[in-house]
TORRORO-883567 format. One line per 2 residues: their letters; for each residue x, y, z of N, C-alpha, C, CB. Coordinates in Angstrom, 1 decimal, decimal comma. Atoms other than C-alpha are relative to their C-alpha. Glycine has a CB too. Example, Ala and Ser with C-alpha at 12.3 -4.5 7.8 and 13.67 -1.06 7.14 Angstrom:
residues 2
as	0,9/-1,2/0,0/12,3/-4,5/7,8/0,9/1,2/0,0/-1,0/0,0/1,2  -0,9/-1,1/0,0/13,7/-1,1/7,1/-0,8/1,1/0,8/0,4/0,5/-1,4
END
This chain:
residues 121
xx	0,7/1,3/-0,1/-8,7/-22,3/6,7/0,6/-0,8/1,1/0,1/-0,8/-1,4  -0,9/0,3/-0,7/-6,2/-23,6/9,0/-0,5/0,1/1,5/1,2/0,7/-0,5
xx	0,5/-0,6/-1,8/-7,8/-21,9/12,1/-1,3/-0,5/-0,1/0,1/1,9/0,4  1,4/0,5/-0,5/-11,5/-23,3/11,5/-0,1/-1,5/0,4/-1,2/0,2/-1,2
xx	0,6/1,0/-0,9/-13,1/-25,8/13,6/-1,0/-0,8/-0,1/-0,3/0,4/0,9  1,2/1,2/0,6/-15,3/-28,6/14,0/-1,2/1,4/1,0/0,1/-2,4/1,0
xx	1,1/-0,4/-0,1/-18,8/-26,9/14,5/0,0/2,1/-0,1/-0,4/-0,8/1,4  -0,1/-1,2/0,5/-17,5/-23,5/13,3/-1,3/0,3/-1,5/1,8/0,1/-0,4
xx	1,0/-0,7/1,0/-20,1/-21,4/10,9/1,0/0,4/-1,3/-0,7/1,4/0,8  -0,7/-0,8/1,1/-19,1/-20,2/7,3/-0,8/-0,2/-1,3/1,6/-0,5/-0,1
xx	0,4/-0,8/1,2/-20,4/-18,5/4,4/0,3/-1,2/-1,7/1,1/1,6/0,2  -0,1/0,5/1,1/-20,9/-20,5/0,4/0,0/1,0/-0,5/-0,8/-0,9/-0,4
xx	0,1/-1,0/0,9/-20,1/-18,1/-1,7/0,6/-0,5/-1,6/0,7/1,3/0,6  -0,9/0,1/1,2/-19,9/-18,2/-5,4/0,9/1,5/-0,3/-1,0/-0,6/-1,4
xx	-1,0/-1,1/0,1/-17,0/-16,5/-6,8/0,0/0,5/-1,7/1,6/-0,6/0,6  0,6/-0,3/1,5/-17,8/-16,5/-10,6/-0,8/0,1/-0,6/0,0/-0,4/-0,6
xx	1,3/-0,3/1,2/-20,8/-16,4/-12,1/-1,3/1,6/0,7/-1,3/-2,1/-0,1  0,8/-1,1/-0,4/-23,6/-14,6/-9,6/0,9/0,8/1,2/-1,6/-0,5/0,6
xx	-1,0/-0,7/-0,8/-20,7/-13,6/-6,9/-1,0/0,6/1,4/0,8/1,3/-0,9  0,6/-0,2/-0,8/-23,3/-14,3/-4,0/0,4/-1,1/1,2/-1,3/0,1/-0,5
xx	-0,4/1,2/-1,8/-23,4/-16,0/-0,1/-1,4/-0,3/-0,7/0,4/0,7/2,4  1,4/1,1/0,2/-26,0/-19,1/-1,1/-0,1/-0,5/0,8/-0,3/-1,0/-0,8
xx	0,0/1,1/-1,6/-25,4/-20,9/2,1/0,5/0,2/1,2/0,8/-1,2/-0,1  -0,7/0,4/-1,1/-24,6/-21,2/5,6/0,6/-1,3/0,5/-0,6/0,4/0,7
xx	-0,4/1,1/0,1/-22,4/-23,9/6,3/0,7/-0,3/1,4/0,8/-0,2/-1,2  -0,8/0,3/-0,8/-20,9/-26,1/9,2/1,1/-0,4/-0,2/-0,4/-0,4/0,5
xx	-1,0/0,8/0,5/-17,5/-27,2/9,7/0,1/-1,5/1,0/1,5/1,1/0,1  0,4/1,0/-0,6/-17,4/-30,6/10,2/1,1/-1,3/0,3/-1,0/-0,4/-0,8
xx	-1,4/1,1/-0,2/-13,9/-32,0/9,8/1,0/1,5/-0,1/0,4/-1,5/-1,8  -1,2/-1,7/-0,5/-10,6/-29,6/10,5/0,5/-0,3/-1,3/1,7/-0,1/1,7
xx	-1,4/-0,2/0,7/-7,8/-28,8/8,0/0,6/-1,0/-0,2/0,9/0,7/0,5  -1,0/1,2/0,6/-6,4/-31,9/6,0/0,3/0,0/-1,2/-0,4/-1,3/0,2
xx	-0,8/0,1/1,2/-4,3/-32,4/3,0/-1,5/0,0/-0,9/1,1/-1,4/0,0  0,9/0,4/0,7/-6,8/-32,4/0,1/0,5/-1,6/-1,0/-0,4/1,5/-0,9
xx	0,2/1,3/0,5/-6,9/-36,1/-1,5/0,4/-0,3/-0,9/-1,0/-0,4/-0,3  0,7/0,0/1,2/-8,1/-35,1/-4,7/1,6/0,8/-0,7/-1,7/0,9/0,0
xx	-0,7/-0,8/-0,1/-5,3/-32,8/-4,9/1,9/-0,5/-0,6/-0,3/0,5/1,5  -1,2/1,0/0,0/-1,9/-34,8/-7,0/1,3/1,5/0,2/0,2/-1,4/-1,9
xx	-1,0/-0,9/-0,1/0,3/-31,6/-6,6/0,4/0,5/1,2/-0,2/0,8/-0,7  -0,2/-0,1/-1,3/0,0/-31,4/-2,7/0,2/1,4/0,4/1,0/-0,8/0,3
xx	-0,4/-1,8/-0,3/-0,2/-27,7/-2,8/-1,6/0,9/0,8/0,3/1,1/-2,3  1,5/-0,5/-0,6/-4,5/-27,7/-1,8/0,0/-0,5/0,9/-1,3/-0,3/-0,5
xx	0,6/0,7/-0,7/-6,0/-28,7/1,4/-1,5/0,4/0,0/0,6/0,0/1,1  1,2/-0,5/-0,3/-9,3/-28,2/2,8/-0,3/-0,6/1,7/-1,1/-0,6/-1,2
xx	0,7/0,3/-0,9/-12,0/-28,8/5,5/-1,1/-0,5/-0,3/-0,2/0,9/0,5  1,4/0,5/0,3/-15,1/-30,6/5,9/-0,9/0,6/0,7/-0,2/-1,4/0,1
xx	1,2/-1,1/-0,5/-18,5/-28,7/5,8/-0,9/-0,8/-0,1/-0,4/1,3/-0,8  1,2/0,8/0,4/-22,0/-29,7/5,8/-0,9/1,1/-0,1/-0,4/-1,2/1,0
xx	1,4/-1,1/0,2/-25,1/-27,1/4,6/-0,9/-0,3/1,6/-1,2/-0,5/-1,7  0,6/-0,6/-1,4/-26,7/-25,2/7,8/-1,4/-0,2/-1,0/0,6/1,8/0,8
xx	1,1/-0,9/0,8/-29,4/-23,6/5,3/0,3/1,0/-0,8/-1,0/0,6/0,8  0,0/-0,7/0,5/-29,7/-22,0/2,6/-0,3/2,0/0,1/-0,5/-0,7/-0,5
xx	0,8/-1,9/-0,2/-30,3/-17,6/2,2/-0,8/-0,4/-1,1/1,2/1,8/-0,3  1,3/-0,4/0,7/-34,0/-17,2/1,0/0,6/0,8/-0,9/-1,0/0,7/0,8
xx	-0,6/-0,6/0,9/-32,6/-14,7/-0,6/1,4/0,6/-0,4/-0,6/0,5/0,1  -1,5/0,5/0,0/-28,7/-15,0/-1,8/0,2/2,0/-0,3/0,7/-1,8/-1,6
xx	-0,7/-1,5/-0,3/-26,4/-11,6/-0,9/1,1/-0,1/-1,2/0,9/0,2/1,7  -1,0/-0,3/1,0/-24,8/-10,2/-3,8/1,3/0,6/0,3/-0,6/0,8/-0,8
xx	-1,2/-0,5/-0,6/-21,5/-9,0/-3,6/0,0/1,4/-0,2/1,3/-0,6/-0,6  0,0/-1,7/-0,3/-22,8/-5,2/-4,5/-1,2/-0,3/1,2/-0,7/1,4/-1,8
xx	1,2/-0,4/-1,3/-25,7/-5,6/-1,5/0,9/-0,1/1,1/-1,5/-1,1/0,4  -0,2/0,3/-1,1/-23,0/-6,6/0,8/1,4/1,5/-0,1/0,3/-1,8/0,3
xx	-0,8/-1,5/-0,1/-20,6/-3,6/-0,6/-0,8/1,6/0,3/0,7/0,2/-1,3  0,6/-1,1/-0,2/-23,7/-1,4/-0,7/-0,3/0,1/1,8/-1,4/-0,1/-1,0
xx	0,6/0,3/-1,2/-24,2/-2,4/3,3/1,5/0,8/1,3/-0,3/-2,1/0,1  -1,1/-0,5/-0,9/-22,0/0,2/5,7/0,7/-1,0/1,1/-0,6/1,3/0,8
xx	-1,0/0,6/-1,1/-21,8/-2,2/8,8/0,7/-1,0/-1,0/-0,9/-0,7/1,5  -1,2/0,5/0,4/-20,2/-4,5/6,3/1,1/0,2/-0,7/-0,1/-0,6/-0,4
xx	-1,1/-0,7/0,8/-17,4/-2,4/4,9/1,4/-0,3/0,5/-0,2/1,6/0,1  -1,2/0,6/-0,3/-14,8/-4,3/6,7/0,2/-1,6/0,0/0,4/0,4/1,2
xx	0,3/1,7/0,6/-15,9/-7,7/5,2/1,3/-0,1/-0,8/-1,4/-0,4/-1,1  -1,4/0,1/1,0/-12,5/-9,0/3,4/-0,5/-0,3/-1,3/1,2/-1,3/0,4
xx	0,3/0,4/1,2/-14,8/-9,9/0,6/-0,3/1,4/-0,9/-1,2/-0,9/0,0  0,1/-1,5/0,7/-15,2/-5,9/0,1/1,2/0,3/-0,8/-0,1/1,2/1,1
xx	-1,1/-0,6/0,2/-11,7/-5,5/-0,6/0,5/-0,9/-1,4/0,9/0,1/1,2  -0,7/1,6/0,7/-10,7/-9,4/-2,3/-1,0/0,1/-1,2/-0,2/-1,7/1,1
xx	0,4/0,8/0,8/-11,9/-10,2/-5,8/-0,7/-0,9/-0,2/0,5/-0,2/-0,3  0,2/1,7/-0,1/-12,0/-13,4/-5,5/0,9/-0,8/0,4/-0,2/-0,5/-1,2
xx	-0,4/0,7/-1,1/-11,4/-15,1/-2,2/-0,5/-1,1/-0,2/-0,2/0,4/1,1  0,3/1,5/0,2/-11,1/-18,2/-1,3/-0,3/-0,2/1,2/1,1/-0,8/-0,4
xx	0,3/0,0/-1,7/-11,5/-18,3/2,7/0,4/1,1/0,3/0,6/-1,1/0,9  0,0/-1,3/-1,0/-11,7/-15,4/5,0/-0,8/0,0/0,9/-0,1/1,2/-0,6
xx	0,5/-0,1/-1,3/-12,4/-14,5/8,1/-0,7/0,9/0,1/0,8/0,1/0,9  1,2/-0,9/0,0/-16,0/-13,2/9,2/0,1/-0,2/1,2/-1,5/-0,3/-0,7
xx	0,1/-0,2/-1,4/-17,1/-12,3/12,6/-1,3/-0,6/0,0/0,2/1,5/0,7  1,2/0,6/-0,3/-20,2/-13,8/14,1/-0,8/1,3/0,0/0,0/-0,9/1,4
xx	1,3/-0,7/0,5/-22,2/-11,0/13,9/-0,3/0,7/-1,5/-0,2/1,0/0,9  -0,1/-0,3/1,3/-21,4/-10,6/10,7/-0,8/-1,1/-0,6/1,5/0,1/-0,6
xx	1,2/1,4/0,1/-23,3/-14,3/10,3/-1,0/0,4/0,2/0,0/-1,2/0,9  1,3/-0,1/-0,6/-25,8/-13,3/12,3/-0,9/1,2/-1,0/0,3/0,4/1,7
xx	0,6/-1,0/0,9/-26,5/-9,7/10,0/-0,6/-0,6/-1,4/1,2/1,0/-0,4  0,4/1,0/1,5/-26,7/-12,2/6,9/-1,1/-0,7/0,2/1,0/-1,2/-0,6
xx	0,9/0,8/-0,2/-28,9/-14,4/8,5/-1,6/0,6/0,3/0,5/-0,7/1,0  1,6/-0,7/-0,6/-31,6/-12,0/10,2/-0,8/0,5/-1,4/0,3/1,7/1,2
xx	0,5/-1,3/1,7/-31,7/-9,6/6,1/-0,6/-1,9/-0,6/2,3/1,3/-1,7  0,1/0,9/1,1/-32,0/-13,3/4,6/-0,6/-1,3/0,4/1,5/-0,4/-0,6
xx	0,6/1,0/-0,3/-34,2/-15,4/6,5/-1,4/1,0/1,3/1,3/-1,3/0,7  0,6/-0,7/-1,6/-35,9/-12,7/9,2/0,3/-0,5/1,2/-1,5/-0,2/0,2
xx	-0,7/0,2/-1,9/-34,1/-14,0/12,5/1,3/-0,4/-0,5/-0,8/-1,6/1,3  -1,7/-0,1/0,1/-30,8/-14,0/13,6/-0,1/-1,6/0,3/1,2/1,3/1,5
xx	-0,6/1,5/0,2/-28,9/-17,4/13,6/0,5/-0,2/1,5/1,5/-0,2/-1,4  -0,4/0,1/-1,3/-27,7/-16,7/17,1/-0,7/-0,4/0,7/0,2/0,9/0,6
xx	1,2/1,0/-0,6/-30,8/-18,4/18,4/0,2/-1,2/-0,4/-1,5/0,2/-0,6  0,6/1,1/0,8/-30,9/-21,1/16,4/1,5/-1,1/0,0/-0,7/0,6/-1,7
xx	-1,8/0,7/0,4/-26,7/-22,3/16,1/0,9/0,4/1,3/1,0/0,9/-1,7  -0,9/-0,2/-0,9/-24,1/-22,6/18,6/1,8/1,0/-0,8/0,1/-1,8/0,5
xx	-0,8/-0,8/0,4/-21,8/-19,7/17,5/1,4/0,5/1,2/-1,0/1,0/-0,3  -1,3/-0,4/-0,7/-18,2/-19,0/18,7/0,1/1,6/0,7/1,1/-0,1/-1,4
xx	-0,5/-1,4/-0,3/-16,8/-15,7/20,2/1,0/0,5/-1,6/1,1/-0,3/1,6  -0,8/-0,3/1,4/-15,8/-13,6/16,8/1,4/0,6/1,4/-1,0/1,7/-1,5
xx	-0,2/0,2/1,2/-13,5/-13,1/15,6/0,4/-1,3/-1,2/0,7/0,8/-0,1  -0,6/1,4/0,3/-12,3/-16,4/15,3/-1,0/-0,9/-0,7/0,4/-0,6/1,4
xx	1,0/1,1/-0,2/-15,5/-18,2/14,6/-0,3/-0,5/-1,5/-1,4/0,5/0,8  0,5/0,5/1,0/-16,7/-18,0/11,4/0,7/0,1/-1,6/-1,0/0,5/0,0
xx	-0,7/0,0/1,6/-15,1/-18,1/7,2/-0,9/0,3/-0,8/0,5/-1,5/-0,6  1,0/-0,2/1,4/-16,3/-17,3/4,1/0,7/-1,3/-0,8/0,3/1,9/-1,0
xx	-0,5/1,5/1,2/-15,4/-20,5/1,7/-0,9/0,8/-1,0/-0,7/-2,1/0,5  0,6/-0,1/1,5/-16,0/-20,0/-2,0/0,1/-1,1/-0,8/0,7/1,0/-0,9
xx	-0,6/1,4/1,6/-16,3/-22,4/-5,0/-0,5/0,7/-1,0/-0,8/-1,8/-0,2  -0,1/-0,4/1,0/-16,3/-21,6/-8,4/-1,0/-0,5/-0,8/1,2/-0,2/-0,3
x	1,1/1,0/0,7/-18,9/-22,1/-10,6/0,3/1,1/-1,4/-2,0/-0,1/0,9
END
């Protein structure tokens, strides 16, 4: 979390219940202490919703999916941020809307660019 940026891309994924990416998201504020947080051990970032996936990626479609077999969410349980590549955005975006996002968003040079964020539901 520490390394994303203002207008960096990244992934909503829940991590408990359906264990899918529902969102694409921007980052909109950097890495600061979380607030909310009285034990000073969280921080975060600030996002804002890009658009939703028409249809939300499960965590077996994205293990059933070869080019993503080096997604950290293949390996991780249940993550909390990790690092995606931009065409790893862009593969989610084209299966889950019909066009790539690379048109449409100002995208970084992977590998750096984009996160997976989770919340818990």
């Amino acid at each position: 979390m520490k390394s994303m940026k203002i207008g960096d891309m990244a992934f909503f994924y829940h991590s408990v219940t359906d264990k899918e990416i529902v969102e694409i998201m921007q980052v909109m504020g950097e890495y600061y202490p979380d607030h909310t947080d009285r034990t000073d051990k969280f921080d975060m970032v600030g996002v804002e919703p890009i658009m939703p996936t028409e249809i939300p990626f499960t965590l077996a479609q994205v293990k059933d999916e070869p080019k993503l077999s080096g997604l950290p969410l293949v390996r991780q349980a249940r993550p909390s941020v990790l690092p995606v590549t931009a065409q790893t955005l862009a593969r989610f975006v084209q299966d889950g809307k019909g066009k790539a996002l690379t048109n449409e968003a100002n995208l970084c040079a992977p590998p750096q660019c984009v996160s997976l964020a989770t919340h818990m539901f």
